[in-house]
N, C-alpha and C positions, 0 to 999 in steps of 0.2 A: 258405203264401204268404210269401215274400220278399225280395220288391222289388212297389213301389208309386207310382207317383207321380201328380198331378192338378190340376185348375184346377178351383177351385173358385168361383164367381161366382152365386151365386144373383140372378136378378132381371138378368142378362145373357141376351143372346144365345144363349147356351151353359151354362149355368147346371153345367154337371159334366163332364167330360172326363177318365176314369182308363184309367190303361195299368197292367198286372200282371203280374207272372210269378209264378209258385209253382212253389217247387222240392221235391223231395222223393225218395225212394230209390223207383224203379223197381219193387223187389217189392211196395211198399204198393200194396193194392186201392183201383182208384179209380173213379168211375162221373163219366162229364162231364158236363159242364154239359144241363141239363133242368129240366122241371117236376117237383117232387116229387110222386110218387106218393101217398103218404100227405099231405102237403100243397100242393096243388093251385097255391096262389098262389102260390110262391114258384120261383125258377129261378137254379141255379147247381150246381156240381160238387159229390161229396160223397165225402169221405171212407170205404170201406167198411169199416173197419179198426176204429172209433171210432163212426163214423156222423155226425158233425159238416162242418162246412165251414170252406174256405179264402175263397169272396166270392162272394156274391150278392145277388139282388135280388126285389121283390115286385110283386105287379098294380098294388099302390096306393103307391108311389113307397120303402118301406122299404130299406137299402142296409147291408151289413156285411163288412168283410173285416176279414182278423191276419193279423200275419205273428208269427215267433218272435223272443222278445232275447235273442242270442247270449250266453254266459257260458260259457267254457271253463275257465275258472279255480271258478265254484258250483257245490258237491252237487248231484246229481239230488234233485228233490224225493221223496219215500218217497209214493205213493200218490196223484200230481197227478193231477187231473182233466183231460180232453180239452178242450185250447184251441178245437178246431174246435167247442165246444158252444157260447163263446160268440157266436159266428156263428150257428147253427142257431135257436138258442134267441131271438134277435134279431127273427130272420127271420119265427119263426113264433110269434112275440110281441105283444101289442099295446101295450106301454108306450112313451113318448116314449122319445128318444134320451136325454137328459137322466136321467129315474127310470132307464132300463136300465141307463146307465153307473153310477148310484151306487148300482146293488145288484151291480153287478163288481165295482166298487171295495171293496164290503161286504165280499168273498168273496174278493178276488182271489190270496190267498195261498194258495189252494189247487192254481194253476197255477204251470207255470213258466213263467218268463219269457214277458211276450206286451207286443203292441201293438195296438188295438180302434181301429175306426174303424165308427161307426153314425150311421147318417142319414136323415132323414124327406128325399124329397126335396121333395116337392110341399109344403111345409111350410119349407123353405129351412134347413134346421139340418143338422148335420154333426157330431160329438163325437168327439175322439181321447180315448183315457188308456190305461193301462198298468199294470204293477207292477214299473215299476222307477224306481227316484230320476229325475227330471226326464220322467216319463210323466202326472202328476198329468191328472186329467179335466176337459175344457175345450172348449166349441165353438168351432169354427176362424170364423176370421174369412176374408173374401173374397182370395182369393191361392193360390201357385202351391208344390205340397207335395210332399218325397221318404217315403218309410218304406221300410224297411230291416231290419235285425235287431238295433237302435240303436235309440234314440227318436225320434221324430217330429224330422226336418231334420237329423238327422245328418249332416256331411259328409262321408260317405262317396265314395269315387270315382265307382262307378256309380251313388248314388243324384245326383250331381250333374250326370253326363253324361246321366243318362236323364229329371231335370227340364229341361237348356237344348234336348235334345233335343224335347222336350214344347214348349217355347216358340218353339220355329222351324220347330214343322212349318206345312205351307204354307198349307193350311186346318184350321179345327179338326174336319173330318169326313174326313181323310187318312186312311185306312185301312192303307192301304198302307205311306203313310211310317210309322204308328204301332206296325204289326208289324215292321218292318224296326228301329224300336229299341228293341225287346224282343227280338230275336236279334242281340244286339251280344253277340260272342263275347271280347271284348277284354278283357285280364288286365291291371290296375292294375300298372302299378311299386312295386317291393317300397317304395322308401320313403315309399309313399303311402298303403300297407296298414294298416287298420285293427290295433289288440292287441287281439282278444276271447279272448286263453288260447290259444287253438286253436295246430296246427304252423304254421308257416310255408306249406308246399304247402300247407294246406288254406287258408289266407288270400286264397294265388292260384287257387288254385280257383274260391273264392266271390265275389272279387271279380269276374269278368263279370256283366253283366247276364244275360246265357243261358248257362244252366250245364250244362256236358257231359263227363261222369267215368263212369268204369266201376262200376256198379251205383246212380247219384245223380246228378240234374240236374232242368233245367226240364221240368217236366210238363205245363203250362198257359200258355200266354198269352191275356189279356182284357184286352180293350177294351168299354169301357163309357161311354158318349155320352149326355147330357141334352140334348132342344131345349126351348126358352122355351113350345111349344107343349103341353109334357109328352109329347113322344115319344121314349121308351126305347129306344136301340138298342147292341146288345151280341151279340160274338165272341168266343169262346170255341178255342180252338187245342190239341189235347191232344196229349201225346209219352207214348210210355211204354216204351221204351227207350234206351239209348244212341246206336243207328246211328241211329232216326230224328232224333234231339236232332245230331245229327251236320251230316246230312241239310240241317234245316231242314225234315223235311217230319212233318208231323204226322199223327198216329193218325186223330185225328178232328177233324170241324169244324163246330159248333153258332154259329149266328146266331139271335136274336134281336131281333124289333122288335113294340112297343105301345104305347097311349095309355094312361100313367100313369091310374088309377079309373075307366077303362072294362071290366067285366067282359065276358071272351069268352069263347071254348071253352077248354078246358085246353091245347090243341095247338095253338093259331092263335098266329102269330105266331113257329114256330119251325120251320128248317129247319136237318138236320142230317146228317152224311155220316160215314162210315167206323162204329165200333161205339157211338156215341152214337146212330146210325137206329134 
């Protein structure tokens, strides 16, 4: 996952509102968004490479995405553990957002670079941290947040365009507007481009919000909706090559809607098309 942004309002109207993309290399195996198999309450994409995830959610309001912190210039870590476990591991967890975070924080040197976002939702709490200088672990206060491959509110360009974009969509259950600014294909001006080490062409690259290169781009986009009522509703959009990332038309297309700690079937509440069916 790498690009994030969301309003976050507990005890509002809309209490959660996040737009996502995750990008990632094409040949990596990926399975979209669903119930897990072996665990039942929980629903999001998984990683099959690893077995981990980029961002999901659970029957009873649990909530976790990461994206990666870009460093083109640091060592690969010698034998890092899978970021998407701590996602996974969240998800099919039962500690507060709070204890979860500070046994990442315990540990967290054993990834690279990451950014964590966990949250109870039905419970109103939310906690970012990270392992890198200015990631420190912290529940977010009520307002309107980018993430990136930076730390939390980076000004990065797309993560800037795709919060005001966030704030002037028309309704806050736009669906439509809300996918259309996750496929903003538009490349920053170089003197606006982040330094993470990396070339230059890959700075333009990455800067779009939807990313489209030969063998690497957007894999996913998610939208993910809170109502005051505890009703859950969540799109999932999957790419998994080039033409279709191209395109705009996606692999597959998993929807999602339930009432937060009402238990139902495993399969109620999802309707899905292309090879997430």
């Amino acid at each position: 996952m790498c690009l994030i942004v969301f309003s976050w309002q507990p005890g509002s109207r809309r209490p959660l509102l996040l737009l996502a993309n995750r990008d990632e290399f094409y040949h990596r195996p990926t399975a979209p968004a669903r119930w897990w198999p072996d665990h039942p309450h929980v629903w999001g994409g998984r990683d099959l490479q690893a077995g981990g995830s980029w961002l999901g959610v659970t029957r009873h309001g649990r909530l976790a995405a990461i994206t990666n912190h870009r460093d083109g210039r640091a060592a690969p870590l010698a034998n890092a553990r899978s970021r998407g476990e701590l996602v996974a591991d969240f998800l099919t967890g039962g500690l507060s957002p709070r204890d979860y975070m500070a046994g990442v924080m315990a540990r967290r040197d054993a990834y690279q670079g990451f950014n964590l976002l966990v949250g109870d939702l039905l419970g109103g709490e939310l906690w970012y941290g990270g392992n890198r200088p200015g990631a420190d672990a912290r529940p977010l206060a009520p307002g309107l947040y980018g993430l990136s491959n930076a730390v939390l509110d980076s000004p990065w360009p797309k993560v800037e365009r795709l919060k005001r974009g966030l704030a002037s969509l028309a309704t806050d259950h736009d669906e439509t507007g809300a996918l259309a600014l996750l496929g903003d294909k538009t490349q920053a001006a170089d003197e606006a481009l982040p330094d993470t080490g990396i070339a230059l062409e890959w700075e333009r690259v990455l800067s779009a919000v939807f990313i489209v290169h030969p063998g690497y781009g957007t894999r996913a986009q998610t939208l993910v909706s809170l109502a005051d009522d505890g009703t859950l509703s969540a799109v999932e959009l999957g790419f998994n090559d080039e033409r279709q990332g191209r395109a705009l038309q996606p692999d597959t297309l998993c929807r999602l809607q339930l009432s937060l700690g009402i238990e139902t079937e495993p399969a109620s509440g999802v309707l899905c098309r292309g090879q997430a069916g």
